[in-house]
KEZA-662427 format. One record per atom (N, C-alpha, C): residue number from 1; residue in one letter; atom name; x, y, z. Coordinates in Angstrom, 1 decimal, m for minus. Example, Ala and Ser with C-alpha at 12.3 -4.5 7.8 and 13.67 -1.06 7.14 Angstrom:
2
<n = 1, res = a, atom = N, X = 13.2, Y = m5.7, Z = 7.8>
<n = 1, res = a, atom = CA, X = 12.3, Y = m4.5, Z = 7.8>
<n = 1, res = a, atom = C, X = 13.2, Y = m3.3, Z = 7.8>
<n = 2, res = s, atom = N, X = 12.8, Y = m2.2, Z = 7.1>
<n = 2, res = s, atom = CA, X = 13.7, Y = m1.1, Z = 7.1>
<n = 2, res = s, atom = C, X = 12.9, Y = 0.0, Z = 7.9>
//
This chain:
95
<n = 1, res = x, atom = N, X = 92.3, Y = 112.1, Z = 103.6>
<n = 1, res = x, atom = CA, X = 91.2, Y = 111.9, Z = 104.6>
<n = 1, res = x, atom = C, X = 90.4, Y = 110.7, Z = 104.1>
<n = 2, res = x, atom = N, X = 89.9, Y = 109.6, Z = 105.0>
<n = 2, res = x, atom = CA, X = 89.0, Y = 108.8, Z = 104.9>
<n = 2, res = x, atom = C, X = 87.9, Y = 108.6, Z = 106.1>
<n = 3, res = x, atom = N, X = 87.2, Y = 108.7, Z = 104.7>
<n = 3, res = x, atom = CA, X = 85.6, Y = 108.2, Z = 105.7>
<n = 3, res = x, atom = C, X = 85.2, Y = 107.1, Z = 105.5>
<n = 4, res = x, atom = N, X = 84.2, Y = 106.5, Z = 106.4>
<n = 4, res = x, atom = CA, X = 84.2, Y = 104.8, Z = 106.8>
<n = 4, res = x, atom = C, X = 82.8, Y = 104.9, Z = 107.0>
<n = 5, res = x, atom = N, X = 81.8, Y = 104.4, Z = 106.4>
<n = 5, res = x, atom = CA, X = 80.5, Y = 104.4, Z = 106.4>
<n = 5, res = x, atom = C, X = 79.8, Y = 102.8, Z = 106.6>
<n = 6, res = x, atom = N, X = 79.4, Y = 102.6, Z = 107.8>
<n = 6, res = x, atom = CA, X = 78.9, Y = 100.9, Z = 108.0>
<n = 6, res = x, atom = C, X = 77.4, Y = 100.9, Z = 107.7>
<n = 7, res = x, atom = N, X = 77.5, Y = 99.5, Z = 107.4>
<n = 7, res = x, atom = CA, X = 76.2, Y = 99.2, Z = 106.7>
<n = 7, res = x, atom = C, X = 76.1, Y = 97.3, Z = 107.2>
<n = 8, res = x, atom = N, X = 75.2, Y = 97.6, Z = 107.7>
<n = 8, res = x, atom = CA, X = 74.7, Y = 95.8, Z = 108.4>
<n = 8, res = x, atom = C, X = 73.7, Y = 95.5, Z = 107.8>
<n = 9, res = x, atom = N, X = 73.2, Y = 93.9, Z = 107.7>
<n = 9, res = x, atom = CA, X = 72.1, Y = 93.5, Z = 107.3>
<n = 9, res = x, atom = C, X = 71.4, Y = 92.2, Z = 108.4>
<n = 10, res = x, atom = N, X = 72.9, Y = 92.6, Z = 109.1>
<n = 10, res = x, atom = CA, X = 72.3, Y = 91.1, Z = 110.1>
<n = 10, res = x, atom = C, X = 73.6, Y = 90.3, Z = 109.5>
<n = 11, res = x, atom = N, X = 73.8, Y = 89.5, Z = 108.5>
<n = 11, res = x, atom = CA, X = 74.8, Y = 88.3, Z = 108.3>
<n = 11, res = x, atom = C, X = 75.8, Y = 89.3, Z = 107.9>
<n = 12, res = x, atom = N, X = 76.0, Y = 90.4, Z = 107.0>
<n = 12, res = x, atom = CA, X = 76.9, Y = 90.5, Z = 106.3>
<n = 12, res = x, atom = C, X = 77.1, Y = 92.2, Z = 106.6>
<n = 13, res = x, atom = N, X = 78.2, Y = 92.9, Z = 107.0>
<n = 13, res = x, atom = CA, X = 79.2, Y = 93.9, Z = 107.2>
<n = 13, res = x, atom = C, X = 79.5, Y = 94.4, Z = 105.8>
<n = 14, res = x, atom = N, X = 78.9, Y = 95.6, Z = 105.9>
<n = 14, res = x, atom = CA, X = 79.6, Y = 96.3, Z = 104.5>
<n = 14, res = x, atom = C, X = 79.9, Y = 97.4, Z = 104.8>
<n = 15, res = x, atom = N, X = 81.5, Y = 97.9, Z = 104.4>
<n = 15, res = x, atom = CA, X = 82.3, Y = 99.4, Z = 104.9>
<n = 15, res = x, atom = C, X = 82.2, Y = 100.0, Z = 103.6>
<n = 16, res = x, atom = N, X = 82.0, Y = 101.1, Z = 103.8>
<n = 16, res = x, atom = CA, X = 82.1, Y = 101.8, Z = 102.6>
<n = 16, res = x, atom = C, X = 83.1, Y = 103.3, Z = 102.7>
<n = 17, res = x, atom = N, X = 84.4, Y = 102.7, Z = 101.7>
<n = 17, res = x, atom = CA, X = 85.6, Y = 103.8, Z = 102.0>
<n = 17, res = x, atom = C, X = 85.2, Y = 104.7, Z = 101.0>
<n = 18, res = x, atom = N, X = 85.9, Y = 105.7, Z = 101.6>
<n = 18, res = x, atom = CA, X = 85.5, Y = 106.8, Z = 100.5>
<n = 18, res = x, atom = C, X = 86.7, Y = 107.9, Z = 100.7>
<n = 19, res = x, atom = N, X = 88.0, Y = 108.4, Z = 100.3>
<n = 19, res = x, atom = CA, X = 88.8, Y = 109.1, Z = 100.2>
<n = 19, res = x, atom = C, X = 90.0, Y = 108.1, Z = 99.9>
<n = 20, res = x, atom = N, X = 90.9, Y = 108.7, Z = 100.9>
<n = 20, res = x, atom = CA, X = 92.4, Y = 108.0, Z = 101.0>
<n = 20, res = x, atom = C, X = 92.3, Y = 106.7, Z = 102.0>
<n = 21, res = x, atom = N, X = 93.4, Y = 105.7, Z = 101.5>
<n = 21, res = x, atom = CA, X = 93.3, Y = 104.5, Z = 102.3>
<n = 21, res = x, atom = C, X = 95.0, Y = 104.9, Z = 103.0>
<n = 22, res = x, atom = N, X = 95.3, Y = 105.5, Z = 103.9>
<n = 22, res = x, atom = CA, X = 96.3, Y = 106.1, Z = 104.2>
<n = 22, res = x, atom = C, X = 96.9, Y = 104.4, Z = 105.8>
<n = 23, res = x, atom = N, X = 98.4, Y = 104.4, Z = 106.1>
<n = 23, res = x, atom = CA, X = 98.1, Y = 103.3, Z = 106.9>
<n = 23, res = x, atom = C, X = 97.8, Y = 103.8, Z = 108.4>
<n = 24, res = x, atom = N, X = 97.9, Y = 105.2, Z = 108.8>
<n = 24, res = x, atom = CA, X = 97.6, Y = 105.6, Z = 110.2>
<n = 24, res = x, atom = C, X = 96.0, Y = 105.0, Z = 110.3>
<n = 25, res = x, atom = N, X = 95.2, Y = 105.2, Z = 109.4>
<n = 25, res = x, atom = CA, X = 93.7, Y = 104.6, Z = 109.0>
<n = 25, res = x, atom = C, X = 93.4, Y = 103.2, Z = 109.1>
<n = 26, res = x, atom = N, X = 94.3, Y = 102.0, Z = 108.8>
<n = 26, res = x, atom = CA, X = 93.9, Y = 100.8, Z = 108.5>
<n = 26, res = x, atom = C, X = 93.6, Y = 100.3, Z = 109.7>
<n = 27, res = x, atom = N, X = 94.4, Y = 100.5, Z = 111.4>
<n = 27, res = x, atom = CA, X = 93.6, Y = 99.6, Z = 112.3>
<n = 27, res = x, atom = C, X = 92.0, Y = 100.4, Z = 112.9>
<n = 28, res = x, atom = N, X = 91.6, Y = 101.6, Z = 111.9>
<n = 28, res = x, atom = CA, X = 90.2, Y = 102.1, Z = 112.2>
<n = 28, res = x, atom = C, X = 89.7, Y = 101.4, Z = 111.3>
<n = 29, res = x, atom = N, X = 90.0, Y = 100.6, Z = 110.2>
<n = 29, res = x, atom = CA, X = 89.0, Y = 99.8, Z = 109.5>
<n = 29, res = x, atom = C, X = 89.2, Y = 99.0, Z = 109.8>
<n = 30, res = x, atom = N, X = 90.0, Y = 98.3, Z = 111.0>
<n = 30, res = x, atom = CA, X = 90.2, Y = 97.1, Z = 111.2>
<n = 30, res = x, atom = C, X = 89.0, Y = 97.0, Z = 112.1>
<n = 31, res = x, atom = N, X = 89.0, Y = 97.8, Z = 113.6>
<n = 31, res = x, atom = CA, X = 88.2, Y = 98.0, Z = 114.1>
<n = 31, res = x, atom = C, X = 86.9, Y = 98.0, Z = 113.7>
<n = 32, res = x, atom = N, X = 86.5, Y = 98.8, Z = 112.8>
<n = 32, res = x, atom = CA, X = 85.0, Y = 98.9, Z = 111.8>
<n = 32, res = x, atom = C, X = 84.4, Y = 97.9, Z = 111.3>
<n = 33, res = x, atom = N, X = 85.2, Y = 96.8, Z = 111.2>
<n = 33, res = x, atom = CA, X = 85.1, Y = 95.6, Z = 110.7>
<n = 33, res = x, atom = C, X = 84.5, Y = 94.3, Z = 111.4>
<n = 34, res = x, atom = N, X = 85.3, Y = 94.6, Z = 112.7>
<n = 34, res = x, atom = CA, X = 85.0, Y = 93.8, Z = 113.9>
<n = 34, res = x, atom = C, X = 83.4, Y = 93.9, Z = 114.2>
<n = 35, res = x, atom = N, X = 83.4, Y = 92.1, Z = 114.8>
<n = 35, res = x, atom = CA, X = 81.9, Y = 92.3, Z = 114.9>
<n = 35, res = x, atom = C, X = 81.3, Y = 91.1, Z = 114.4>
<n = 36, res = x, atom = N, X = 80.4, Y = 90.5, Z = 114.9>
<n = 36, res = x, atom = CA, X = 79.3, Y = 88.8, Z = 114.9>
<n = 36, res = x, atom = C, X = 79.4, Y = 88.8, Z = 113.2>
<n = 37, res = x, atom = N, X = 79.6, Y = 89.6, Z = 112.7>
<n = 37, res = x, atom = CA, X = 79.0, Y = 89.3, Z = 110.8>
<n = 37, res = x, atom = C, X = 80.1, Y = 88.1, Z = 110.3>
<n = 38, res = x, atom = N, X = 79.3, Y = 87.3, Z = 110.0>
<n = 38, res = x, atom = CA, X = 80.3, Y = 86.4, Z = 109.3>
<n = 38, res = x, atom = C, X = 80.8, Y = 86.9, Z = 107.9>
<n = 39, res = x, atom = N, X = 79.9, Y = 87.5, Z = 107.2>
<n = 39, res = x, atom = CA, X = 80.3, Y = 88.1, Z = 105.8>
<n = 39, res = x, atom = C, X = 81.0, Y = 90.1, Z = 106.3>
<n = 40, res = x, atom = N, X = 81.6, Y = 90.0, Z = 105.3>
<n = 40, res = x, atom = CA, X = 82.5, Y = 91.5, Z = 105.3>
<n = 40, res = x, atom = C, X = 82.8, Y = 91.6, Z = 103.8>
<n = 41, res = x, atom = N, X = 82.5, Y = 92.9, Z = 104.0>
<n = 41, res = x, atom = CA, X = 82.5, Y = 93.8, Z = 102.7>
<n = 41, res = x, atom = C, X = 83.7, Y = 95.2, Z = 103.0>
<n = 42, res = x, atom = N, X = 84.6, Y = 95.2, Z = 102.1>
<n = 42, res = x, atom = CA, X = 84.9, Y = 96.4, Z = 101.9>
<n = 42, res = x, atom = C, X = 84.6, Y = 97.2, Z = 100.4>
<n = 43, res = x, atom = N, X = 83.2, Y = 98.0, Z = 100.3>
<n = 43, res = x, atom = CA, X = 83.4, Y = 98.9, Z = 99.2>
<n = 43, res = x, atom = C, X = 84.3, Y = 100.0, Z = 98.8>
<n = 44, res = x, atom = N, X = 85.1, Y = 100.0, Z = 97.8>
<n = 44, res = x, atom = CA, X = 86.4, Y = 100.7, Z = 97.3>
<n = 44, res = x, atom = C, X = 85.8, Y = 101.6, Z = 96.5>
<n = 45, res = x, atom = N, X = 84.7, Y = 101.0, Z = 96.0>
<n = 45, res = x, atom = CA, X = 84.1, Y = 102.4, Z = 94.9>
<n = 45, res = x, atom = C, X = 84.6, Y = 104.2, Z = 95.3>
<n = 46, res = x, atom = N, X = 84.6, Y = 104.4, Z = 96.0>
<n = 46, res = x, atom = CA, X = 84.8, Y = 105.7, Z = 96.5>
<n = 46, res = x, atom = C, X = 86.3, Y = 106.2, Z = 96.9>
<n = 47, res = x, atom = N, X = 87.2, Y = 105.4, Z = 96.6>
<n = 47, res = x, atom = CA, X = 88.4, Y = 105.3, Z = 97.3>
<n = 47, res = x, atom = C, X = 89.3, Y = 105.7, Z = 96.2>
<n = 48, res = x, atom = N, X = 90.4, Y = 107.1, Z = 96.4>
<n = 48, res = x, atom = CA, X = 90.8, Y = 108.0, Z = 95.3>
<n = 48, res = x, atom = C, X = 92.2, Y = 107.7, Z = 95.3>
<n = 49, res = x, atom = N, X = 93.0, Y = 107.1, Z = 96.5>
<n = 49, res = x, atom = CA, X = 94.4, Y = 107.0, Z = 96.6>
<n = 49, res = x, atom = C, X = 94.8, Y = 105.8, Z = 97.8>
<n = 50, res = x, atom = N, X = 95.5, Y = 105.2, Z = 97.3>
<n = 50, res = x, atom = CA, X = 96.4, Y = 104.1, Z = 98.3>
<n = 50, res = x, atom = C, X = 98.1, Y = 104.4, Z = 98.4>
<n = 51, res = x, atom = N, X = 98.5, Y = 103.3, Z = 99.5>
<n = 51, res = x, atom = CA, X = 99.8, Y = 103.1, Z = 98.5>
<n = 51, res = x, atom = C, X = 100.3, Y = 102.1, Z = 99.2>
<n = 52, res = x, atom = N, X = 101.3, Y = 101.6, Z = 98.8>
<n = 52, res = x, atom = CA, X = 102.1, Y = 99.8, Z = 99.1>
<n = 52, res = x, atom = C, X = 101.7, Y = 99.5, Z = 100.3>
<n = 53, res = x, atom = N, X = 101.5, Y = 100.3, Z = 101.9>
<n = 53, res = x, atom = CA, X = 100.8, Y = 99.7, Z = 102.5>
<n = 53, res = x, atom = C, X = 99.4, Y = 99.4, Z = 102.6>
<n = 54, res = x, atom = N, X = 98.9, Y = 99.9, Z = 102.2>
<n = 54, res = x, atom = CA, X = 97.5, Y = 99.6, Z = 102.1>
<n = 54, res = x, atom = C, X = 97.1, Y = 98.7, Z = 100.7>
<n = 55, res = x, atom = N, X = 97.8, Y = 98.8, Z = 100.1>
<n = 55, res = x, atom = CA, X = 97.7, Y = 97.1, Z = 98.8>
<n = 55, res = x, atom = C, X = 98.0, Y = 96.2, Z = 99.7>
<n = 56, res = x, atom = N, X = 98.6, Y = 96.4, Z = 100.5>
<n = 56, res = x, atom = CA, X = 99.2, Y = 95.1, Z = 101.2>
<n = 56, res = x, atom = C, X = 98.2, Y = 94.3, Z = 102.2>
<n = 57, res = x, atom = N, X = 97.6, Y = 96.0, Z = 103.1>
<n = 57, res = x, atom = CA, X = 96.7, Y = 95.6, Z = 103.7>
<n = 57, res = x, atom = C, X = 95.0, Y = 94.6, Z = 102.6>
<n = 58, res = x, atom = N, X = 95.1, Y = 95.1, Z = 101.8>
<n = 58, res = x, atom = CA, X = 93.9, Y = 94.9, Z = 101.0>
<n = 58, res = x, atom = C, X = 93.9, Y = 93.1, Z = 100.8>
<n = 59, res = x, atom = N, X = 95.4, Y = 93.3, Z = 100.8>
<n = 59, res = x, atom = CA, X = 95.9, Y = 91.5, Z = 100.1>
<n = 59, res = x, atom = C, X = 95.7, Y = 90.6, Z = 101.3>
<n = 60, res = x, atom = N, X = 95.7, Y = 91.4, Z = 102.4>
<n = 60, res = x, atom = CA, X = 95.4, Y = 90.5, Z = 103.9>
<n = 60, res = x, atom = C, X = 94.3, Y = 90.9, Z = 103.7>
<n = 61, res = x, atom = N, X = 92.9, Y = 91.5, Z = 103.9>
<n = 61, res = x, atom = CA, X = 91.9, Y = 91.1, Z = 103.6>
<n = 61, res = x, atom = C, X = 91.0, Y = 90.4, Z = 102.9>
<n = 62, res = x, atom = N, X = 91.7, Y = 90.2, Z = 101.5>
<n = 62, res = x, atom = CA, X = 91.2, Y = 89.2, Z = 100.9>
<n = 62, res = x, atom = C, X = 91.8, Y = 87.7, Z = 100.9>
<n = 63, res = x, atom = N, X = 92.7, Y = 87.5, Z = 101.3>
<n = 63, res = x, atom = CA, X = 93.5, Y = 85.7, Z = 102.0>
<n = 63, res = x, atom = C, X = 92.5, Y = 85.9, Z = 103.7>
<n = 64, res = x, atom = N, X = 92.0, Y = 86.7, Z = 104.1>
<n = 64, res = x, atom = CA, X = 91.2, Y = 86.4, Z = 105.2>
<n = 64, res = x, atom = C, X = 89.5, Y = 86.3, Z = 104.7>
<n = 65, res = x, atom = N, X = 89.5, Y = 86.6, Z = 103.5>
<n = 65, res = x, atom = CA, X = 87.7, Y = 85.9, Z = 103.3>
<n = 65, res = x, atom = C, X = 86.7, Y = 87.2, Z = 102.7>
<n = 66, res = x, atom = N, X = 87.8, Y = 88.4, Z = 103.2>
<n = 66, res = x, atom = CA, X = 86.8, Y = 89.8, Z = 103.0>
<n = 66, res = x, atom = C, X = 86.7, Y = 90.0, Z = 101.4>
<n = 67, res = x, atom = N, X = 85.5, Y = 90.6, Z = 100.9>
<n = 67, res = x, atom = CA, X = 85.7, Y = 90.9, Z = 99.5>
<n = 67, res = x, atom = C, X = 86.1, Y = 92.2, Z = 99.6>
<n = 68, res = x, atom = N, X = 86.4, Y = 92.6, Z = 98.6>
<n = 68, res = x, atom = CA, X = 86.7, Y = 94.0, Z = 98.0>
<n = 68, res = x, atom = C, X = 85.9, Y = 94.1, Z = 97.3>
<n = 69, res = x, atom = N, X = 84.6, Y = 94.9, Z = 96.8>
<n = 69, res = x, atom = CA, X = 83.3, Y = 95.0, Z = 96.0>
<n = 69, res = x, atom = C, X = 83.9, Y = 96.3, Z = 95.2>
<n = 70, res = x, atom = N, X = 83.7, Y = 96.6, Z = 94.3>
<n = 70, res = x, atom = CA, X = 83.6, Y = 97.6, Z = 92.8>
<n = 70, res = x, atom = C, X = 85.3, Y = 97.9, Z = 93.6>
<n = 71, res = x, atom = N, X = 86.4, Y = 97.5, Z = 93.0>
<n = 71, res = x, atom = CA, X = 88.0, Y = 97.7, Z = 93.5>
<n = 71, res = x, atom = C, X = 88.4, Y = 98.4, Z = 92.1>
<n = 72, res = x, atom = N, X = 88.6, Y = 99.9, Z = 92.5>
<n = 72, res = x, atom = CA, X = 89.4, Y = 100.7, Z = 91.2>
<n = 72, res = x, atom = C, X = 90.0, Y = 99.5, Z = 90.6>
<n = 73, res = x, atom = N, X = 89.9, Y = 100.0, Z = 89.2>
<n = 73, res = x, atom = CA, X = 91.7, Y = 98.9, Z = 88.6>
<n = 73, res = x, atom = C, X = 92.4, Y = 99.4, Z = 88.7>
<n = 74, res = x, atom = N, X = 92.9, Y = 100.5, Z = 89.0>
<n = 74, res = x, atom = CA, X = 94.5, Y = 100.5, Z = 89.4>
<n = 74, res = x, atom = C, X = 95.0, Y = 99.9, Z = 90.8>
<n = 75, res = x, atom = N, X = 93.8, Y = 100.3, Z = 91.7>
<n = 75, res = x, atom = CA, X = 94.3, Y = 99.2, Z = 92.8>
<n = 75, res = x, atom = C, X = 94.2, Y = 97.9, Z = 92.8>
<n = 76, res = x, atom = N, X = 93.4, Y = 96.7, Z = 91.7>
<n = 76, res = x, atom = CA, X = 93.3, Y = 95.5, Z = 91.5>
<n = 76, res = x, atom = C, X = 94.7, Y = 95.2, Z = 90.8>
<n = 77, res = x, atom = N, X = 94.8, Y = 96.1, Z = 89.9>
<n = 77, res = x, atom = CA, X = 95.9, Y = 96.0, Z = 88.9>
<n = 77, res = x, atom = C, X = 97.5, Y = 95.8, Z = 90.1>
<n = 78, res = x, atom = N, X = 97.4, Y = 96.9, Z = 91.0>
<n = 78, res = x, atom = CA, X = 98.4, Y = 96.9, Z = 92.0>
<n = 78, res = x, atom = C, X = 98.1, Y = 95.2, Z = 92.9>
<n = 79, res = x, atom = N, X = 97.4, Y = 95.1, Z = 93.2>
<n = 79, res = x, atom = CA, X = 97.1, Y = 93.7, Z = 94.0>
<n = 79, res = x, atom = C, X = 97.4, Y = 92.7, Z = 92.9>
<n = 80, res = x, atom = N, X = 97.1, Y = 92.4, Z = 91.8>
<n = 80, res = x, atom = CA, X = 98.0, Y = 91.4, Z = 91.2>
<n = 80, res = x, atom = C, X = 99.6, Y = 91.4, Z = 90.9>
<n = 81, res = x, atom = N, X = 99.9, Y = 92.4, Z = 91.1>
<n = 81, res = x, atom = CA, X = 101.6, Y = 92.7, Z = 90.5>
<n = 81, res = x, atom = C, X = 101.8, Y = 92.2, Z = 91.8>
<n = 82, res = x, atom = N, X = 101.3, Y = 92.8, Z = 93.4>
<n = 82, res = x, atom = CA, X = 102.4, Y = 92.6, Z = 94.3>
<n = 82, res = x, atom = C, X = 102.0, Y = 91.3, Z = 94.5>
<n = 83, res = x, atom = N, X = 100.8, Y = 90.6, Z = 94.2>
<n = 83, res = x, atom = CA, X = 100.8, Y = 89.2, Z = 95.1>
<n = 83, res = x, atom = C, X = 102.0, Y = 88.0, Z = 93.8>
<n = 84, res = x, atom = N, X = 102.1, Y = 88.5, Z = 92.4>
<n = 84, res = x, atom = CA, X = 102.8, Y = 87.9, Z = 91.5>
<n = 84, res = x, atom = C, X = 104.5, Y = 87.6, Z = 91.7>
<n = 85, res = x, atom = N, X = 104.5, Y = 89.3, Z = 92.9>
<n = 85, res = x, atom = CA, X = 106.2, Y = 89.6, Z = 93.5>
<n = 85, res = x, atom = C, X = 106.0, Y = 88.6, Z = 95.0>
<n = 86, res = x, atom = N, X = 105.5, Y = 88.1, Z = 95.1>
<n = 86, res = x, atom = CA, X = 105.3, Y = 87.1, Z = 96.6>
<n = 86, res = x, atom = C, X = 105.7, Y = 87.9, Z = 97.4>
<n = 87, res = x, atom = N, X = 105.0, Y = 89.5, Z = 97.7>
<n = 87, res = x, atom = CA, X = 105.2, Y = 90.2, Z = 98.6>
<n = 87, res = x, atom = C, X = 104.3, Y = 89.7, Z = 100.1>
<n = 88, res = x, atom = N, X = 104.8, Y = 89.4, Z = 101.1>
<n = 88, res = x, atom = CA, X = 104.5, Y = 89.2, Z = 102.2>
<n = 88, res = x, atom = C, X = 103.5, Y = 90.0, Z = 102.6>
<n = 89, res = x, atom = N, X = 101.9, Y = 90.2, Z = 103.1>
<n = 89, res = x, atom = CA, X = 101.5, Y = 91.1, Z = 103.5>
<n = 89, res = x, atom = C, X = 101.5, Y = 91.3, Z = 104.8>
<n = 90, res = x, atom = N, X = 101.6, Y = 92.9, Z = 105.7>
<n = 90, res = x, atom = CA, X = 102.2, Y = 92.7, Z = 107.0>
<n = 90, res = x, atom = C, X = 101.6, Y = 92.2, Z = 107.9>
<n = 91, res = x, atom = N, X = 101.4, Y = 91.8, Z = 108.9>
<n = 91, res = x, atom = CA, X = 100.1, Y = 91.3, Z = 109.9>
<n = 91, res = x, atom = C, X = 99.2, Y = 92.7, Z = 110.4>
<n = 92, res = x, atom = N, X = 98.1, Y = 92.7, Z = 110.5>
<n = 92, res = x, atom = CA, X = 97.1, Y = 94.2, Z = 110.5>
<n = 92, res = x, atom = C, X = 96.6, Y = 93.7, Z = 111.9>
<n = 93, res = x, atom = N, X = 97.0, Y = 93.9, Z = 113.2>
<n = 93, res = x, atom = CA, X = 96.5, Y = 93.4, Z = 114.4>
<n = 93, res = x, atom = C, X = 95.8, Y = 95.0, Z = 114.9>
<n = 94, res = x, atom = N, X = 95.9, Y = 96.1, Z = 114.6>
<n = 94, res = x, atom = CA, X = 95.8, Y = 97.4, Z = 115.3>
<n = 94, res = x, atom = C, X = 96.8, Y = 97.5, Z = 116.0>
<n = 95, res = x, atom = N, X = 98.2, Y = 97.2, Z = 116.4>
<n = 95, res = x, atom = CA, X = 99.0, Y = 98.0, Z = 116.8>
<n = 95, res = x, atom = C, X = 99.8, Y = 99.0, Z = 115.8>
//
């Protein structure tokens, strides 16, 4: 299960995940995301389980500008191995 908690300041978008980053879930954070804020945040602090799609997703978020703020290390750890494997990340359009 994941929960998606938004947080605005006016310039800057900040999500705050909290469970599993599962991929039925990613075009609801895509959606969540959308929106006038030039800045975007996704907080991971709260986030207990991924897996290769959602590293991947993660890896398109940050080659698009988004930070990832407090990122477990095992999921950073996973984001440098696969970007080191020149894994392609998929295109995240919501379909």
């Amino acid at each position: 299960m994941l929960r998606i908690e938004k947080q605005s300041d006016g310039c800057v978008k900040r999500l705050l995940l909290s469970g599993r980053i599962q991929p039925d879930r990613i075009a609801c954070i895509r959606s969540a995301m959308n929106g006038g804020c030039a800045g975007k945040i996704l907080d991971l602090s709260e986030v207990t389980l991924v897996d290769v799609t959602a590293v991947r997703f993660l890896i398109s978020c940050e080659d698009e500008g988004i930070e990832l703020a407090q990122c477990p290390p095992y999921v950073r750890a996973w984001i440098v191995r696969e970007r080191a494997e020149g894994a392609d990340p998929e295109p995240w359009n919501g379909s």
